[in-house]
N, C-alpha and C positions, 0 to 999 in steps of 0.2 A: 296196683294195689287198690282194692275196692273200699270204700268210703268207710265200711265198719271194720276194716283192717288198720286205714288210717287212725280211727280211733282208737281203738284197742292200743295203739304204740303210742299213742299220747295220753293215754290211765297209764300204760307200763310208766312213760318219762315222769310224770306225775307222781307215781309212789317211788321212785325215787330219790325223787326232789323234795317231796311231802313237806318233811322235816324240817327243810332247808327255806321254805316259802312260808311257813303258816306259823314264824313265829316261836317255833319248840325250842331250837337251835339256838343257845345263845352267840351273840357275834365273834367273841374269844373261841368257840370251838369251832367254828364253821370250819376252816383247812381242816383238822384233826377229823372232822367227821365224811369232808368232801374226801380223803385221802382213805379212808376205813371201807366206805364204797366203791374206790377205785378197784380195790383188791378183793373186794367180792365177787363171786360167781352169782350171775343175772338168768333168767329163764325171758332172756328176748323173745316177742313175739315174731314168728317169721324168719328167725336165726337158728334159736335155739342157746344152749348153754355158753354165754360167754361174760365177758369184763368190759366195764364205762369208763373207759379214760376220764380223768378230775376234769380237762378244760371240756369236756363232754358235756359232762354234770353243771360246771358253770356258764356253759351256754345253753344250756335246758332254765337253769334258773335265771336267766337273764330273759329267755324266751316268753319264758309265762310271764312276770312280773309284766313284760311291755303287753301281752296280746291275752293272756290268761292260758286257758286249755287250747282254744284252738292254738295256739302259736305252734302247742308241742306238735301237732299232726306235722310227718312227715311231708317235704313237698314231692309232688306232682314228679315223676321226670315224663323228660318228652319223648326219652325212647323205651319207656317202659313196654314189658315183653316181651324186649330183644336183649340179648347175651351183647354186653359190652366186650367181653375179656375173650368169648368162644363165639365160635363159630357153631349153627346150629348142628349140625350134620356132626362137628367133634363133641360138641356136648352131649349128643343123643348116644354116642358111641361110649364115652364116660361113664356114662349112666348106665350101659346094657351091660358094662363090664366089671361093675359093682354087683346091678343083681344076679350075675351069674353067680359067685363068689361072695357073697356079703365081707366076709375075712378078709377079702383082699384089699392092702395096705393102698393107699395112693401112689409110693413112690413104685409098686410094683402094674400100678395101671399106667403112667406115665412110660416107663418101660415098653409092657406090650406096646404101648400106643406107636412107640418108635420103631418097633422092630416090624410094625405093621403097614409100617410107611404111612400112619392117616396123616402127621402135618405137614403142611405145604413148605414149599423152599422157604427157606427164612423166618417159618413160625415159630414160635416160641411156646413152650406151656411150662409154668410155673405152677411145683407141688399144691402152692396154696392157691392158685388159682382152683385146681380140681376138687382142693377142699371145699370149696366156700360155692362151690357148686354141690357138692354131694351135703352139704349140710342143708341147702336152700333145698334140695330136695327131699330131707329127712333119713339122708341115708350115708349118714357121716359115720355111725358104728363106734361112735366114741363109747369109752368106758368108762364109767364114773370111778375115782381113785377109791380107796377102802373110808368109809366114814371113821373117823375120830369118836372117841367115848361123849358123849352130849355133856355140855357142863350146865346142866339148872342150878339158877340161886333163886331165892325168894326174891320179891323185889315189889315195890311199891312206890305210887308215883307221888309227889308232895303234895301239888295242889288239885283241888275240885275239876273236873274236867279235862285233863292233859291225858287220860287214858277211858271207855268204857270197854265194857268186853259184854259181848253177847252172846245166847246159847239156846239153847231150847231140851228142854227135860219130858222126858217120858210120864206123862199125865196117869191120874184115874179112867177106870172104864166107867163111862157115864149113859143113862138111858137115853137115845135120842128123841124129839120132841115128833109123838105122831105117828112112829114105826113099831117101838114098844123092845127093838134089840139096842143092845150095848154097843156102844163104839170108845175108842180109846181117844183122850183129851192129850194137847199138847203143851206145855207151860215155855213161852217165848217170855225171856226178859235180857235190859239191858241193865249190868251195872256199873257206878261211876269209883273207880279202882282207888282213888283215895282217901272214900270217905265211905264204902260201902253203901252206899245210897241206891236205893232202885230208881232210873230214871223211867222206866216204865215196864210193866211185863203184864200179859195175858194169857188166860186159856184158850188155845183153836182148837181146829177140829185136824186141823193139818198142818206138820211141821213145814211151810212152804214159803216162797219168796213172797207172796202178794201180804200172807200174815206177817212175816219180819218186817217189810215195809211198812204196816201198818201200825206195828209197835214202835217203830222207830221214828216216823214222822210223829208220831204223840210224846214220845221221849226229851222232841226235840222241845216242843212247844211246853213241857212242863221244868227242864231243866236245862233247856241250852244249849249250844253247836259245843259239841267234842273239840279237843284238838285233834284225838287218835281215836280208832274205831278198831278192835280186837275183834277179831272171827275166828272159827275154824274153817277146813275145806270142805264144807258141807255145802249138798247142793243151792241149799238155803242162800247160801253167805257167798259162795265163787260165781258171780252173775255178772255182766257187765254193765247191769241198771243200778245196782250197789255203787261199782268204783266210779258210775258218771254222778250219782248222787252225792257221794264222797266229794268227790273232785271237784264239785261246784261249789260247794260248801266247806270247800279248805280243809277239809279232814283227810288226816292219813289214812288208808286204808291198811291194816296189818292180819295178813293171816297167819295163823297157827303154825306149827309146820303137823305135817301129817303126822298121827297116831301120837299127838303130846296134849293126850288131857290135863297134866300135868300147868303147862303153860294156862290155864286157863282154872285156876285154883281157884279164887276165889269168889267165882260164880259159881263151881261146883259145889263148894263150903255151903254157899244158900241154897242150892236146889238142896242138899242135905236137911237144911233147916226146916226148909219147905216142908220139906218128906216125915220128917219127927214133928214139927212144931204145928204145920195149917193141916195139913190133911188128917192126921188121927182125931182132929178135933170137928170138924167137919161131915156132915150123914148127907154123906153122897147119894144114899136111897130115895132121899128128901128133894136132891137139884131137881130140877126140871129144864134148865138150861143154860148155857152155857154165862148169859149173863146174870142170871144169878150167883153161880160158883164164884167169878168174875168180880162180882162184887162183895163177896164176903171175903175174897183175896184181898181185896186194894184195902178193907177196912183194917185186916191183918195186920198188912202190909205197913200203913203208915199208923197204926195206934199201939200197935207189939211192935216190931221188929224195928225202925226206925226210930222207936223211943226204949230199944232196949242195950242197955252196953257190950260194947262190940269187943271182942279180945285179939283186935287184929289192931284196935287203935289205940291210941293215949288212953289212961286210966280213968274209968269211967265216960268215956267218951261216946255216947250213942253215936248213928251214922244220922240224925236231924243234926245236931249240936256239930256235927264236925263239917256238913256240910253246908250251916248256915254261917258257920265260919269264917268261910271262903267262899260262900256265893256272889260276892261283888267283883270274884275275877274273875266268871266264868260268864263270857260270851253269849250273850240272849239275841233268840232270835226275834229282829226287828224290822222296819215298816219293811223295808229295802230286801228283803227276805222273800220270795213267794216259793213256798214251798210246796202250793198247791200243784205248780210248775215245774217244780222241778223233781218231785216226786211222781209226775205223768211218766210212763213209758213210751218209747218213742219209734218209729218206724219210719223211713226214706220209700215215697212213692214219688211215681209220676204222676200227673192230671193229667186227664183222657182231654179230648176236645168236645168231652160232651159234658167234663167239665166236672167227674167225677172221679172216685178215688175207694179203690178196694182193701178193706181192712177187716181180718178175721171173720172173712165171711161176710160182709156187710158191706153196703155200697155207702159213701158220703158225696155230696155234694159242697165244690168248692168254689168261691169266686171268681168268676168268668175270665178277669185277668191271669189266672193264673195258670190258665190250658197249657199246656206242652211243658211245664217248667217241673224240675225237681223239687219236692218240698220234702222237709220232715211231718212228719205226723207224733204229736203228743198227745197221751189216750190214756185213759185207764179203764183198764180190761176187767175190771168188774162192772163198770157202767157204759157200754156200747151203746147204747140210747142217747149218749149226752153228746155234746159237741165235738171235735174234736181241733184244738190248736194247729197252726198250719204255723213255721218255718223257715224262712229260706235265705242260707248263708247267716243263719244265727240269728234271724233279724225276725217276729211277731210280722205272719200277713194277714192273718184273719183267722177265719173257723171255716170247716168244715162239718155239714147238717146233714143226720140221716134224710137219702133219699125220700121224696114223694113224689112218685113219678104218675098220681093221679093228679095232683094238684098243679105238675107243671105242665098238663095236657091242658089246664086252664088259663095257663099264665098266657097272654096277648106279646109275643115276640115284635123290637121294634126292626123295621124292615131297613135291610144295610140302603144307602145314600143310594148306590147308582142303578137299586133295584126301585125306583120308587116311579110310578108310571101315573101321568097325570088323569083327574078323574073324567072329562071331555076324550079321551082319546078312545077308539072302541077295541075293547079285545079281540083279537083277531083268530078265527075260528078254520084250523086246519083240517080236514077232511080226508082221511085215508083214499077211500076210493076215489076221490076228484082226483087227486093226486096222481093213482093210478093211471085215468084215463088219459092224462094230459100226459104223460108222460110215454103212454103209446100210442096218440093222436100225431098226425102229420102237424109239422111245425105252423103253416098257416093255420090249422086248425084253432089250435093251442094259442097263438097270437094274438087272435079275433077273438075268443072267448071272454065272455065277463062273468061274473055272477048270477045277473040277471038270463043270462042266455043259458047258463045251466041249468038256473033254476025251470026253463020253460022247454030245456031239455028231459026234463025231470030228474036231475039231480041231487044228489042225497046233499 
């Protein structure tokens, strides 16, 4: 299993546990809710569709609590690569007898398999063994049972912070600055589900991961670490820089489920708002750019819409008054926080022994100790000019600096210990042809010779 497979099943352990770790869960429901998981259907990574045994779930939450995220990564085995249960030659045969037939049942390949004589005296193959092989290979052919009618209720969370939900809304077409054609605006925001509050939202130019991040790292700093984070499966929001971000910061991460805009009401309710209330009012002929529009939103934003009563809350209740309410239970981010860090994106390179490190194109230069060694690399990919944080087993080693490979032509190298040759001694001056000669000269020749004698031989 390769390192970012590793991880990937410790974000999967992670949102499972979420709830169970960060505080949501009061102590009275913990079984009821460890037991409500057990009987769900999971989208394992590397498995595919299956069920968490409850002592599963409480040895995951027992896992993080002692070590955090890294605990959940899977460990290491030592014979990874090799078939525990098959043999390779029966497994390969398993597998060619599946995709002849996709249709065909396991107990009907177990069959052929006997009447073909492939197992050896005394072996054995068990149904679910051939299962748990054809599922590791994606070629299990399960059927999903008929889905049930959806039961949506309305539903609303008590206090400030225990849920936001985020989206992104199909903008105005705005003049770009400098080109003189129109391009279409994006409206990214997050809102905080109990009090209608926007914790942040902006106009891009693109509905993309690097803008969501950027609304959300500001989110954080103006309103606070979520308990839950609501998304849909948008390419936006299903990234694996999301659920490591989530993860560090104690947040559940909850998607949507596919095609239920529905689940996601009452952001939609304010993109409505948006649409009737800030844009008619608005001479988008006038923008000139992006932060301008940007800025007559946020005025909007918190002088209308925040000081206007909500019909989703208590009577006459604006979303300021209901959120300053409750703003002493909601989690501020503090010293102990670096979110400059942990909103970096990250990549695993090796260090060359020349001491360098390849990233999007661009060469970095890393501390000499660190030649041969695996690191991570923490970056951010709108600013490749800048430093980039170096990693290894979790632990800060240093930075890595764009290359200057004119500057290090200047640098004065110190010379290893057992190279170091004292200044009295004389370099000693090899000569191709002498070499030559001596070496097809009769041996008395070659004996008697000195330097002096070559030289008066006339030697080069």
């Amino acid at each position: 299993m390769l390192d970012k497979d590793r991880e990937r099943v410790a974000l999967f352990r992670f949102g499972v546990i979420s709830d169970l770790v960060t505080g949501v869960v009061p102590d009275g429901q913990r079984e009821a809710i460890i037991q409500h998981k057990s009987g769900q259907l999971w989208e394992i990574p590397g498995k595919g569709e299956g069920k968490v045994g409850r002592s599963t779930i409480r040895d995951w939450v027992q896992l993080y609590q002692q070590g955090g995220l890294q605990a959940l990564e899977p460990t290491v085995r030592s014979d990874r690569g090799q078939s525990r249960a098959l043999r390779a030659q029966l497994a390969e045969q398993i597998v060619q007898l599946r995709e002849d037939r996709p249709s065909r049942s396991v107990q009907t390949i177990v069959k052929i398999l006997h009447q073909q004589n492939a197992l050896a005296a005394g072996e054995k193959l068990a149904p679910s063994t051939v299962y748990r092989l054809l599922r590791d290979r994606g070629l299990s052919g399960r059927r999903r049972a008929s889905q049930p009618a959806t039961d949506r209720r309305r539903f609303s969370f008590a206090h400030a912070g225990d849920l936001w939900q985020a989206d992104a809304m199909h903008g105005p077409q705005l003049r770009v600055p400098g080109i003189g054609r129109q391009r279409k605006a994006y409206l990214i925001g997050i809102m905080d589900d109990a009090t209608r509050m926007v914790a942040h939202a902006a106009f891009c130019w693109q509905d993309s991961l690097n803008n969501f991040l950027s609304v959300f790292k500001t989110a954080l700093l103006r309103r606070g670490i979520p308990r839950r984070l609501f998304v849909d499966n948008g390419r936006s929001f299903s990234n694996l820089q999301i659920e490591r971000i989530c993860a560090e910061l104690g947040i559940a991460l909850i998607h949507a489920r596919p095609y239920s805009s529905q689940s996601k009401g009452k952001i939609e309710r304010f993109w409505s708002t948006v649409r009737s209330g800030f844009l008619p009012e608005v001479d988008l002929g006038g923008i000139n750019s992006l932060d301008s529009l940007n800025q007559l939103f946020m005025t909007w934003c918190e002088l209308d819409y925040h000081r206007t009563p909500h019909r989703g809350l208590e009577a006459t209740m604006t979303p300021l008054d209901a959120w300053m309410k409750q703003v002493a239970t909601v989690r501020q981010v503090d010293g102990g926080v670096d979110l400059d860090t942990i909103f970096l994106h990250s990549a695993d390179r090796r260090v060359y022994d020349d001491r360098t490190v390849h990233l999007l194109g661009r060469i970095y230069e890393a501390p000499a100790e660190l030649c041969g060694l695996k690191v991570q690399l923490r970056y951010d990919p709108e600013h490749p000019e800048q430093a980039i944080r170096l990693f290894c087993k979790g632990r800060p080693v240093g930075e890595a600096r764009p290359l200057d490979a004119v500057a290090n032509s200047r640098v004065r190298r110190e010379r290893p210990q057992g190279l170091q040759v004292s200044a009295n001694a004389p370099s000693p001056k090899v000569r191709y042809v002498q070499l030559l000669a001596r070496n097809s000269a009769p041996a008395d020749e070659v004996a008697g010779s000195t330097p002096e004698a070559d030289k008066e031989k006339g030697g080069v």
